[in-house]
N, C-alpha and C positions, 0 to 999 in steps of 0.2 A: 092259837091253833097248834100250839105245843112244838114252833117252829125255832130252830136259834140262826140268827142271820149273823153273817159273819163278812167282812168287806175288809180286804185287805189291798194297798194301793201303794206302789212303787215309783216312786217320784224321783226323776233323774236332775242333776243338777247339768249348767250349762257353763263351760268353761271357756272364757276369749280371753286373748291371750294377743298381743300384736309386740311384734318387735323390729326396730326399725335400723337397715344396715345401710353404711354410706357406699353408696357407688364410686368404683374406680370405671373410666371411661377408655379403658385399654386392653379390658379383657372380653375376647371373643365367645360369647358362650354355643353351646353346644343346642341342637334340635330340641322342642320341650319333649317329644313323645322320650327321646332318648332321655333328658333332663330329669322327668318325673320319676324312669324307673331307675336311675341313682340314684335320688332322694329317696325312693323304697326301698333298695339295698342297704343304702346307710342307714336307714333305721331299724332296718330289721337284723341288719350286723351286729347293733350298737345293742338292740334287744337279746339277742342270742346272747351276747357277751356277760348280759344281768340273768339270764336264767328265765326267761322270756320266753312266750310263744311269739308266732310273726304275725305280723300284722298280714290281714289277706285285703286283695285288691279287691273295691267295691265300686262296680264304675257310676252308680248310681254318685256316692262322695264323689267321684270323680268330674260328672259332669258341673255339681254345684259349685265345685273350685275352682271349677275351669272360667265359670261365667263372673265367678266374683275376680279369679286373677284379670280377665280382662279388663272388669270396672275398676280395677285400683291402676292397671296400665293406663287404661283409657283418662284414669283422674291424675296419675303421676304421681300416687300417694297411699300410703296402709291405712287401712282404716278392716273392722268387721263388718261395716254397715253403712251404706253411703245411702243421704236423702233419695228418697224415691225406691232401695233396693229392702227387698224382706228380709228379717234378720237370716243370721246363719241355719240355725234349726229348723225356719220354714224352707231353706233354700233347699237343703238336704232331703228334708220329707216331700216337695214338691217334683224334685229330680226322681224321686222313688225308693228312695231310703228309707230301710226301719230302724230304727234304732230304737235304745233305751238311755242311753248316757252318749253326749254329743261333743266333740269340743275341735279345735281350731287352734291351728299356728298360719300367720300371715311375716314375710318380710321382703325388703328388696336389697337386691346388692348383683354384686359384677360375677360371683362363680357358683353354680350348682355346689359346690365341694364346704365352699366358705358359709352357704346359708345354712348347710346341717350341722358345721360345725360353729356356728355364733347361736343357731337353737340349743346345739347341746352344752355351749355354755352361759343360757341362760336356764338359773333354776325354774321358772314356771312353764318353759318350752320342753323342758328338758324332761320333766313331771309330765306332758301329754305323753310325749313320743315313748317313753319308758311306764306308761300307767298300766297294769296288770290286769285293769279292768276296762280296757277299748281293747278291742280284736280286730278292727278294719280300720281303710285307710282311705282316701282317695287324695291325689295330689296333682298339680297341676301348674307350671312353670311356662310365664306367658314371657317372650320377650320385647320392650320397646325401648326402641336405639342399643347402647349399652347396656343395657338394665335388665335384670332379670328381677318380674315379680311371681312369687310363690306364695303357693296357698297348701297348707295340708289339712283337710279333713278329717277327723277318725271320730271313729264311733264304739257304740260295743252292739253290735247286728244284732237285731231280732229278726229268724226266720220268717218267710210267709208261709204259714201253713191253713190247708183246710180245715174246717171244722171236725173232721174226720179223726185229724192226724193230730189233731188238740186232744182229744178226746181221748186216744190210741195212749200216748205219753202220759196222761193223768191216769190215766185205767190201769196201764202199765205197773204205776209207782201204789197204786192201791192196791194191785194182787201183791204184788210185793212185802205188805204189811197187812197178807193174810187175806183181806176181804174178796168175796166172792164177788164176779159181776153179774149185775142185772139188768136184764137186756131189755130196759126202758128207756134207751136210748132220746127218743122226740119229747119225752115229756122230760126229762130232763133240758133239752134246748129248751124248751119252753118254760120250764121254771128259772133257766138261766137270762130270759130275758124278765122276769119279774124284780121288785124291787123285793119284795118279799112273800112269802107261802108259798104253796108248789101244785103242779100238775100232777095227775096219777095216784096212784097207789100212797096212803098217806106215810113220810118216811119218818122215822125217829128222832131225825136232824138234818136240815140244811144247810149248806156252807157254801156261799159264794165269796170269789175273791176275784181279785184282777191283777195280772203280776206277769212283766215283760219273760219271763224267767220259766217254762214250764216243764226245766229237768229238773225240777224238784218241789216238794209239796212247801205252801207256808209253815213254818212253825205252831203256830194257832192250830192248824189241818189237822198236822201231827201228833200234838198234845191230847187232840180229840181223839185221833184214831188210838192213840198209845192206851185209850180208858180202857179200852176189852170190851166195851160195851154192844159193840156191832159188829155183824157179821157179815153182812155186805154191801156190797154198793153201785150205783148208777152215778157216769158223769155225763155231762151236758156243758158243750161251749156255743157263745152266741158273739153277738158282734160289742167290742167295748164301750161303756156307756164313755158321752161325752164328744169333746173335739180335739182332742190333744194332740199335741206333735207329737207326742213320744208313743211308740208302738207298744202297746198291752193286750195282754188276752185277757179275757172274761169267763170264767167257768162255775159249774154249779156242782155240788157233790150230793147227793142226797143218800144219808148211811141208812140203814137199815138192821 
């Protein structure tokens, strides 16, 4: 049908990470609510210092850390994933988290101050909390007896946006690179929900892609648009095909 389909798909890796600190049984620790946001100033201290943005509070992380520090309290033991509990990335997406890339620092010991400072010297702890590519955070500091167990969440957030404001953002970055919009809006959605051909008016090229990411066009998009060939365009977002933890938009460009 003189259509070119195009599918492009961003696959996040899952990073766990557990490091295990010996309890001293003499040190008083301090409230978690107050606990957790040390733990977020020292990282975000420690980020500013490399050239960093800060990590932003995300209570959705938040709640999912909170229920695993209590199962690793409740067990008296670090682990990501205890029999019977979902791993970590279902736990976050179930709490209400989007993300695109996920990861995890777990440890226990006797002071709020001591646990950021035995992550920050471990190199694969020390790799989450200073990773350039996670922007959120949630964490969560359960106490039992002496003990303090922590859990830090972080992610790299995917907005929730409308189908509207998907659209709005890809539209955006298309006039930008000259093409006119066409205000075929629904059949665009609707082509975006095909695996291939399209609704409407027939266009010169279709492009769908799925990609957590929509301040900016695929490369493949780009390479298209850069031919000169077209003059304008119609986008359409629908819902992402599949079941994945990890949050993706789905969108459809049809040039003309």
């Amino acid at each position: 049908m003189g259509t070119t389909l195009r599918c492009f798909t961003i696959f996040a890796a899952i990073l766990l990470l557990a490091l295990v600190l010996t309890p001293t049984l003499n040190a008083r620790p301090p409230q978690s609510s107050v606990a957790d946001q040390t733990l977020l100033n020292a990282a975000n201290r420690d980020r500013a210092a490399a050239g960093l943005l800060a990590l932003q509070w995300d209570p959705a992380l938040a709640a999912a850390a909170r229920q695993h520090a209590l199962c690793m309290a409740r067990a008296n033991q670090l682990s990501h994933q205890f029999p019977g509990e979902p791993p970590m990335q279902d736990r976050a997406r179930q709490a209400g988290a989007r993300f695109s890339l996920i990861a995890e620092n777990v440890a226990q010991g006797p002071s709020v101050t001591g646990l950021h400072t035995q992550w920050m010297n471990s190199a694969p702890h020390r790799a989450n909390l200073l990773d350039p590519d996670l922007n959120a955070v949630g964490i969560s500091v359960v106490q039992s007896g002496n003990t303090l167990f922590a859990v830090e969440d972080f992610s790299t957030a995917v907005p929730s946006l409308t189908l509207e404001e998907q659209e709005q953002q890809v539209a955006s970055q298309l006039a930008a690179h000259g093409l006119r919009a066409v205000n075929e809006t629904a059949d665009a959605r609707k082509t975006c929900e095909l695996d291939r051909g399209w609704v409407g008016p027939k266009p010169a090229t279709v492009l769908r892609y799925e990609m957590s990411d929509l301040s900016r066009l695929p490369d493949e998009v780009e390479q298209k648009i850069a031919s000169g060939k077209f003059h304008s365009a119609t986008t359409g977002a629908c819902r992402a095909s599949g079941s994945s933890e990890f949050a993706r938009f789905r969108v459809a460009i049809l040039l003309f």
